[in-house]
C-alpha positions, -999 to 999 in steps of 0.1 A, spaced: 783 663 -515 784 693 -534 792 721 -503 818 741 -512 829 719 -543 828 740 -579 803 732 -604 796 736 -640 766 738 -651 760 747 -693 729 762 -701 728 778 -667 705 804 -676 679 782 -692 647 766 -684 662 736 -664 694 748 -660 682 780 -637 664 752 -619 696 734 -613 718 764 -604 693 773 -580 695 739 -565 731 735 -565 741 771 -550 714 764 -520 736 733 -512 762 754 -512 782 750 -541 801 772 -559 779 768 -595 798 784 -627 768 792 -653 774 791 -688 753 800 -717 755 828 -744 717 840 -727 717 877 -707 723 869 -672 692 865 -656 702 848 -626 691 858 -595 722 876 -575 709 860 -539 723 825 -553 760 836 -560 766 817 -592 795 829 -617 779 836 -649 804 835 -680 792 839 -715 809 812 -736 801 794 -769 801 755 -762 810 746 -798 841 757 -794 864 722 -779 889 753 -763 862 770 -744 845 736 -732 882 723 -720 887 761 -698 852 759 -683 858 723 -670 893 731 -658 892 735 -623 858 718 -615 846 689 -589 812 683 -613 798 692 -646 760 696 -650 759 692 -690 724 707 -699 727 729 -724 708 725 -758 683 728 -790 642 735 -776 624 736 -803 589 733 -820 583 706 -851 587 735 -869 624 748 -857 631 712 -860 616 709 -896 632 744 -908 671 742 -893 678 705 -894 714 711 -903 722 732 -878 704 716 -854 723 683 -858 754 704 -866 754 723 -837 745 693 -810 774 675 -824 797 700 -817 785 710 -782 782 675 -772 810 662 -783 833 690 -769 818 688 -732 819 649 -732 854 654 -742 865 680 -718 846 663 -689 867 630 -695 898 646 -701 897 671 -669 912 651 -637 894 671 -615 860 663 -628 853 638 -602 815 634 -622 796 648 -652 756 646 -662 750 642 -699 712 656 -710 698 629 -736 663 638 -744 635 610 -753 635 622 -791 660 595 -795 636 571 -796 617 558 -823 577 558 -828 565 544 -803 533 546 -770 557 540 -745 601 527 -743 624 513 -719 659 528 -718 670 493 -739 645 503 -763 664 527 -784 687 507 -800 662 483 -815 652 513 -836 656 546 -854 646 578 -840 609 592 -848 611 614 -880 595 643 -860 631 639 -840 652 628 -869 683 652 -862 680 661 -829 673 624 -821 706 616 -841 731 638 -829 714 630 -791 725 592 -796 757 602 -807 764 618 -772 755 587 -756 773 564 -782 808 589 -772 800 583 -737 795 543 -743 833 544 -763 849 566 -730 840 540 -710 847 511 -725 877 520 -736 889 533 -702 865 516 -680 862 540 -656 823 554 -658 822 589 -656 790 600 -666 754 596 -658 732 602 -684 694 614 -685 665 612 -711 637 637 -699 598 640 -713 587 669 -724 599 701 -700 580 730 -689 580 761 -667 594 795 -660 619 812 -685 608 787 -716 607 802 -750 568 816 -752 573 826 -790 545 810 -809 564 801 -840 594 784 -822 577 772 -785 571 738 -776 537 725 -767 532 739 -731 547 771 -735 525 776 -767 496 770 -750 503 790 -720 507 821 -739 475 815 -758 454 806 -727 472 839 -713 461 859 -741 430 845 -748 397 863 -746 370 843 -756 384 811 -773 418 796 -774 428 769 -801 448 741 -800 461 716 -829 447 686 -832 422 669 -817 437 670 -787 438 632 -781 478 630 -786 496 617 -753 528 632 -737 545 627 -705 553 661 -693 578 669 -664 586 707 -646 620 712 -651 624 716 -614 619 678 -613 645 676 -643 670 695 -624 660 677 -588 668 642 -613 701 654 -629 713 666 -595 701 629 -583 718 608 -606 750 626 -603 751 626 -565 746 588 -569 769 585 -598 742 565 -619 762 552 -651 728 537 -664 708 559 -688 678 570 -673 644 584 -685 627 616 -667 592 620 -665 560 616 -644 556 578 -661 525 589 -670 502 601 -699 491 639 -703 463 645 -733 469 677 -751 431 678 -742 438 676 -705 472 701 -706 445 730 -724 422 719 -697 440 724 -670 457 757 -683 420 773 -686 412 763 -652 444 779 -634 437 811 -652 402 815 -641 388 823 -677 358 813 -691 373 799 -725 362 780 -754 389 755 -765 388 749 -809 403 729 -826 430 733 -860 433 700 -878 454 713 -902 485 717 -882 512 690 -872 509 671 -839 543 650 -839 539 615 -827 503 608 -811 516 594 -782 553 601 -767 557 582 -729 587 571 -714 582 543 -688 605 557 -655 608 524 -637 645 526 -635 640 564 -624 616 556 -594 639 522 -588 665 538 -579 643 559 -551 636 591 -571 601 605 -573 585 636 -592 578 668 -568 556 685 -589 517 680 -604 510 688 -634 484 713 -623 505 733 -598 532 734 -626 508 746 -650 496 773 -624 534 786 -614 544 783 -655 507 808 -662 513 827 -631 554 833 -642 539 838 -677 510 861 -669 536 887 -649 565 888 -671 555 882 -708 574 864 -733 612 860 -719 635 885 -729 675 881 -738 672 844 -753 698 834 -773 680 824 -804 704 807 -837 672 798 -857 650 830 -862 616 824 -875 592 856 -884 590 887 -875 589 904 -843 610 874 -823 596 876 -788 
């Protein structure tokens, strides 16, 4: 479906956007990445890198211009407290991006298909939600921005095709993503990447916060990419979530990172600090209905993620629009 056909795929250099230009260029497509990251593609794949800012409507409408499919994945990863610190321009700047790729995807005749990256954060408080389930009630106040200006993509998409009743767009709501090139800086990093980092640096004792009793459903972005790549190639209209469908323990993440990296570590505990939600799970019957099913474990995700970590360090050339600290890794 996608040989020789030209693809767009925003946040190309990213954590599952490299994973989806990887993908995409093996089937032999002719992938377009766009992100205002360093190019750190790898040149054996043959993508097109172009260093563009997606809140602008004029750059969204001349990246699409030309294209078979766009792969819409760029975005916000951030920890409670980037989402605690920048809430305006968080919301401010997924509005903007959102809006002007939905746009430009509809409005480009030779976009034969796009993929829109939702994000479970658009759900309320909750152990585990349906896809239907997010209407019924506002978005956790751990996610209050994000988890707005998320729901507005979908709402735009919703109005597109209803008013021209023509589909366009699939749309994809994935867990929480790990693996290589994630943001490893421990004031900004979300959970695995912060605990990968510490488990890589630890000596004697690494600590997590919390108990360690909160739940997440945690998916490689490999699997995120393999999913976006899935629902587009089937031209799913149906919002999907992406995960495992299954609940990870913070306690059994920590775990699991000690054992891959052979240390003998004690694991404390900070009860002070924010956890988010305690339990986060999307269910991913519709996923796995439609004939999907995760690739990776969680343990030989952890182990590539420590192993990636381990030999190159914190990732370098990052686009980062909400700076927290000093010395930015």
């Amino acid at each position: 479906m996608f040989k020789n056909k030209k693809v767009l795929v925003t946040g190309g250099t990213g954590l599952v956007g490299r994973e989806a230009v990887e993908l995409l260029s093996k089937r032999g497509a002719k992938v377009t990445s766009v992100s205002l990251d360093d190019n750190n593609l790898n040149p054996e794949w043959g993508a097109n890198y172009v260093k563009k800012d997606l809140r602008s409507i004029d750059n969204c409408m001349e990246l699409c211009e030309g294209m078979d499919y766009v792969f819409h994945i760029a975005g916000i990863k951030g920890s409670p407290v980037v989402m605690k610190t920048f809430q305006y321009q968080i919301f401010r700047d997924f509005i903007m991006m959102n809006t002007n790729m939905i746009d430009a995807i509809y409005n480009t005749p030779s976009v034969k298909w796009g993929l829109y990256t939702s994000t479970i954060g658009i759900y309320g408080p909750a152990r585990t939600f349906k896809e239907d389930d997010v209407w019924t009630q506002n978005p956790s106040p751990n996610d209050w921005y994000a988890g707005w200006a998320k729901r507005m993509g979908e709402v735009q998409i919703d109005a597109y095709d209803e008013q021209h009743g023509a589909p366009k767009v699939s749309i994809i709501r994935p867990a929480n993503i790990y693996g290589n090139f994630d943001n490893f800086d421990l004031r900004t990093s979300t959970l695995i990447p912060s605990l990968t980092r510490k488990v890589s640096e630890a000596e004697e004792s690494v600590e997590i916060w919390g108990t360690g009793e909160a739940g997440r459903d945690i998916i490689h972005a490999r699997d995120v990419a393999r999913a976006a790549i899935f629902a587009v190639e089937n031209k799913i209209s149906e919002p999907m979530n992406i995960g495992n469908g299954r609940t990870f323990t913070i306690k059994e993440v920590i775990e699991t990172l000690v054992k891959v990296s052979g240390k003998d570590l004690e694991i404390t505990h900070d009860l002070t600090k924010p956890t988010g939600d305690q339990f986060r799970v999307p269910i991913t019957d519709r996923l796995e209905g439609h004939g999907f099913e995760v690739s990776v474990k969680l343990e030989d995700g952890l182990r590539e993620t420590y192993e990636w970590y381990s030999k190159n360090g914190p990732t370098k050339g990052r686009f980062n629009p909400y700076y927290i600290g000093e010395n930015n890794d």
